[in-house]
C-alpha positions in Angstrom: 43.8 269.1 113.5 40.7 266.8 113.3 37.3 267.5 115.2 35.1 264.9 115.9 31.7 266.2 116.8 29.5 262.7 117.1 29.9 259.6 119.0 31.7 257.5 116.7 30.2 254.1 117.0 26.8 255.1 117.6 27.5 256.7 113.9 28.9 253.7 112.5 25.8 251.3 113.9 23.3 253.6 111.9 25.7 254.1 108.6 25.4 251.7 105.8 27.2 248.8 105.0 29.7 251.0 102.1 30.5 253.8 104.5 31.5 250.9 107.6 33.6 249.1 104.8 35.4 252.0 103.3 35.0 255.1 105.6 36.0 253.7 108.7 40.0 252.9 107.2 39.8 256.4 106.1 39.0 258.0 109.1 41.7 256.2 111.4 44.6 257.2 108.9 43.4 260.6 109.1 43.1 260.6 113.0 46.7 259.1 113.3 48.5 261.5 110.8 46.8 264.4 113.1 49.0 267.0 114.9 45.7 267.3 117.2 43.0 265.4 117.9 39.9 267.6 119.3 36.5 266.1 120.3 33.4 268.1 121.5 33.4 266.7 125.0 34.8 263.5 127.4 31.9 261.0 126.1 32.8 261.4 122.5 36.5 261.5 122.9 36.8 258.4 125.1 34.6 256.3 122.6 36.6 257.8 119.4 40.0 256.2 121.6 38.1 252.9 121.6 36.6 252.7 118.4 39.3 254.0 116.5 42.3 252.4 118.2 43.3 255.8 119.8 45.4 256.9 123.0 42.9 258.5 124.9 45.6 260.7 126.1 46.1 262.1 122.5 42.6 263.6 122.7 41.5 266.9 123.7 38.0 268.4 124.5 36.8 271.4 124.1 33.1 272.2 124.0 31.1 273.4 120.8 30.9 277.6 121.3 27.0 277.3 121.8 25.6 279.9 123.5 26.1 283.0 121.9 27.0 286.4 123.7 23.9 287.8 122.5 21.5 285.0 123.4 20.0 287.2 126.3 18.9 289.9 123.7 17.6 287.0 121.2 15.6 285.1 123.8 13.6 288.7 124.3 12.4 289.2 121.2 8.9 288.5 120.9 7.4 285.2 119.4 4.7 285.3 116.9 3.0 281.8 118.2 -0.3 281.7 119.5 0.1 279.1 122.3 2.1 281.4 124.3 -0.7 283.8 125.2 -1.9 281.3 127.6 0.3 280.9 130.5 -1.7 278.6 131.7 -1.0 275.8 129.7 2.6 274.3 129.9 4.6 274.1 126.7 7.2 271.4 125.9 9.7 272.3 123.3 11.9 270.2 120.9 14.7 271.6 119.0 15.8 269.6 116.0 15.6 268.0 112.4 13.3 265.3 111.8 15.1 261.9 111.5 16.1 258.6 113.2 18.6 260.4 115.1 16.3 262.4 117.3 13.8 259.8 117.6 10.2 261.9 118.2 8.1 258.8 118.2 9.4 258.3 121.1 8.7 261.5 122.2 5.6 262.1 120.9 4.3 258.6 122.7 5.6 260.0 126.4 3.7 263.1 125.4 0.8 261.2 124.7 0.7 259.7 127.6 1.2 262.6 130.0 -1.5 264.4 127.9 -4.0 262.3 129.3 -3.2 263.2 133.0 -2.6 266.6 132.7 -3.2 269.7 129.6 0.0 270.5 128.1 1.3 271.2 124.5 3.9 270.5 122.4 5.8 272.8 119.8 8.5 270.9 117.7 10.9 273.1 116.0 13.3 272.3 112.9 13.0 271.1 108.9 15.5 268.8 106.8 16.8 271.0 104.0 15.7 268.4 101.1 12.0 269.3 100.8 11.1 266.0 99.5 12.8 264.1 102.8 11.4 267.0 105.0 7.6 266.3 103.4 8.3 262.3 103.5 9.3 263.0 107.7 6.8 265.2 108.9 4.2 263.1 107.2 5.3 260.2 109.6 5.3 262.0 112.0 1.6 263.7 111.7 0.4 260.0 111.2 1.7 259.4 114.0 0.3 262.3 115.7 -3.0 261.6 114.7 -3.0 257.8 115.7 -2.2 258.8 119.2 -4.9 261.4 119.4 -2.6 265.0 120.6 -3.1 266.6 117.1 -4.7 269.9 118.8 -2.1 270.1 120.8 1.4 269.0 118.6 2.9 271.8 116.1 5.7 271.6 113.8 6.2 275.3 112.4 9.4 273.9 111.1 12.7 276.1 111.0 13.2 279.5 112.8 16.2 281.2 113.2 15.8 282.1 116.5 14.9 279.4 119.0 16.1 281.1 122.1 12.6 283.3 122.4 10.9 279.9 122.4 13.3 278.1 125.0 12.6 281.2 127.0 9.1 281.0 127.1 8.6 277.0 127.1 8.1 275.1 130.1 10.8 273.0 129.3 13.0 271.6 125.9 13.0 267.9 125.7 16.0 265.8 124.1 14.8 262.3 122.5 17.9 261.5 120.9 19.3 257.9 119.8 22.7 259.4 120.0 24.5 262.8 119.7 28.0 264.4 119.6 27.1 267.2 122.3 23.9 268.8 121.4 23.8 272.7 121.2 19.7 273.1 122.2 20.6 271.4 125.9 23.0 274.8 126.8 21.6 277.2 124.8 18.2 276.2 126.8 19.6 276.2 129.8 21.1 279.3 128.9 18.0 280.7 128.0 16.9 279.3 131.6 14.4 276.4 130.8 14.7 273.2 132.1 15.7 270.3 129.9 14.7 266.8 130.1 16.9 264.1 127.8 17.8 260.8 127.4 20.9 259.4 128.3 22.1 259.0 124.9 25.7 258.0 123.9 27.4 261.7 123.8 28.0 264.4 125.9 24.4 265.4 126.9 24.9 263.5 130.4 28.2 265.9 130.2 26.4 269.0 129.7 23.6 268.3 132.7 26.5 266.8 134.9 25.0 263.4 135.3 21.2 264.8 136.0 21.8 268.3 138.5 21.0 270.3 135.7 18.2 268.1 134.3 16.8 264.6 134.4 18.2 262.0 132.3 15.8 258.7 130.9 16.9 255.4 129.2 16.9 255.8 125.3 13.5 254.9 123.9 11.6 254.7 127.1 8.9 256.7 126.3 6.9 255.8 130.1 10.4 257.1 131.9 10.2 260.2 129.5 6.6 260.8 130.6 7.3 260.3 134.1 10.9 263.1 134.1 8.6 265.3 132.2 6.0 265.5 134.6 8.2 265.7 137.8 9.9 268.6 136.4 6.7 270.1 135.8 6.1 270.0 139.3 9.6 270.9 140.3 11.0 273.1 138.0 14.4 273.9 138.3 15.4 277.9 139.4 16.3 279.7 136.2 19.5 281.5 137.5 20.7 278.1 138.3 20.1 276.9 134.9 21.5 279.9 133.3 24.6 279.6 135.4 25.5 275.9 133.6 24.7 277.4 130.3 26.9 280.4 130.6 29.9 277.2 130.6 29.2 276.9 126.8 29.8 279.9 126.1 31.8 281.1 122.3 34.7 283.2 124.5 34.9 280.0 127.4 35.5 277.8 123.8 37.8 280.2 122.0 40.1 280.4 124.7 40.7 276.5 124.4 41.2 276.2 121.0 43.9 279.4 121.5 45.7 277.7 123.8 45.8 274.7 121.8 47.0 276.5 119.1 49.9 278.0 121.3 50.8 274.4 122.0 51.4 273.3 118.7 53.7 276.0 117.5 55.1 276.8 120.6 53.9 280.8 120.8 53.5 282.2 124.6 
């Protein structure tokens, strides 16, 4: 069986010029030798059919386990950060390693711009393992910060292992992304019942909010449109059981149950 977790040719538009030329072969022969074909939801299994000369029919998705059973528990436990003593200021959360993929200019420039209508902060969680790429990122990114003026109220603590106390606790998590596979933050926040705002990015995060119910979607790199969704959800925040409710579809057992029964229909067990 072969899992594809990203969307295929927004991977191969970003890869270089040796992986296009010599991975992409590769990857078909594997997909057609496959006794299954699995993708991580619709979005990414009808552009793998495309881009990789696949029936579509061939294809099965079944969602990432995400949300784990103790998420509840996790999103309890107190947070050590000092923004969260004041309730009065909203916090906007990001969940993800720096790099071209999650595209924070973009959200760090609708951020800048709401910040001058309204107080708000911004907490950006996550770290690329290589210390020297990690340094070289964040250091972009602080430039950045600094040029548009929001450095009081930006932090990067980098990596925790346990962002659920933060989605819990923010306002609400925003997805910048170029592309993605399906992201795990946009259930496990909703899960953890905080709104999300995202772009429509090719993937399954449109999948996850079902086309905008569970949480606006903006164009890719429209930094304006992101400014605008975050600030009408601000004013109109979603109701938390709600929320919870979609998150609780991502669940591990909701997950493990499909791949069991895929299993059962490969070798034929009841």
């Amino acid at each position: 069986a072969v899992t594809q977790s990203t969307n295929f040719s927004s991977w191969h538009q970003v890869s270089g010029e040796w992986r296009r030329r010599h991975l992409l072969p590769l990857f078909r022969r594997s997909y057609n030798r496959a006794d299954a074909i699995i993708a991580v939801s619709n979005a990414v299994a009808d552009d793998l059919a495309c881009y990789a000369r696949l029936n579509r029919n061939i294809i099965s998705t079944i969602y990432t386990p995400l949300v784990p059973t103790d998420i509840k528990e996790r999103a309890a436990e107190p947070t050590e950060h000092p923004w969260f003593e004041n309730q009065g200021i909203p916090i906007i959360l990001a969940v993800g390693r720096p790099g071209r993929a999650k595209d924070y200019p973009t959200l760090l420039r609708a951020f800048a711009l709401l910040h001058k209508k309204r107080r708000i902060r911004l907490i950006i969680l996550g770290e690329v393992r290589d210390p020297h790429k990690n340094q070289e990122r964040i250091g972009k990114l602080q430039t950045l910060i600094s040029e548009l003026g929001v450095s009081e109220d930006v932090d990067m603590p980098g990596y925790t292992h346990n962002p659920y106390r933060y989605m819990a606790r923010a306002a609400l998590l925003v997805l910048s992304s170029v592309y993605e596979g399906f992201p795990s933050v946009v259930p496990e926040a909703l899960a953890c019942g905080c709104p999300v705002v995202s772009t429509r990015c090719p993937g399954g995060v449109a999948e996850a909010l079902d086309e905008g119910r569970y949480g606006r979607l903006v164009p890719v790199g429209d930094d304006r449109a992101m400014a605008d969704a975050i600030n009408a959800t601000l004013d109109n925040t979603p109701p938390r059981d709600k929320l919870m409710e979609r998150g609780a579809s991502f669940s591990i057992q909701r997950s493990t149950d499909a791949y069991e029964a895929l299993v059962a229909s490969l070798t034929g067990a009841d």
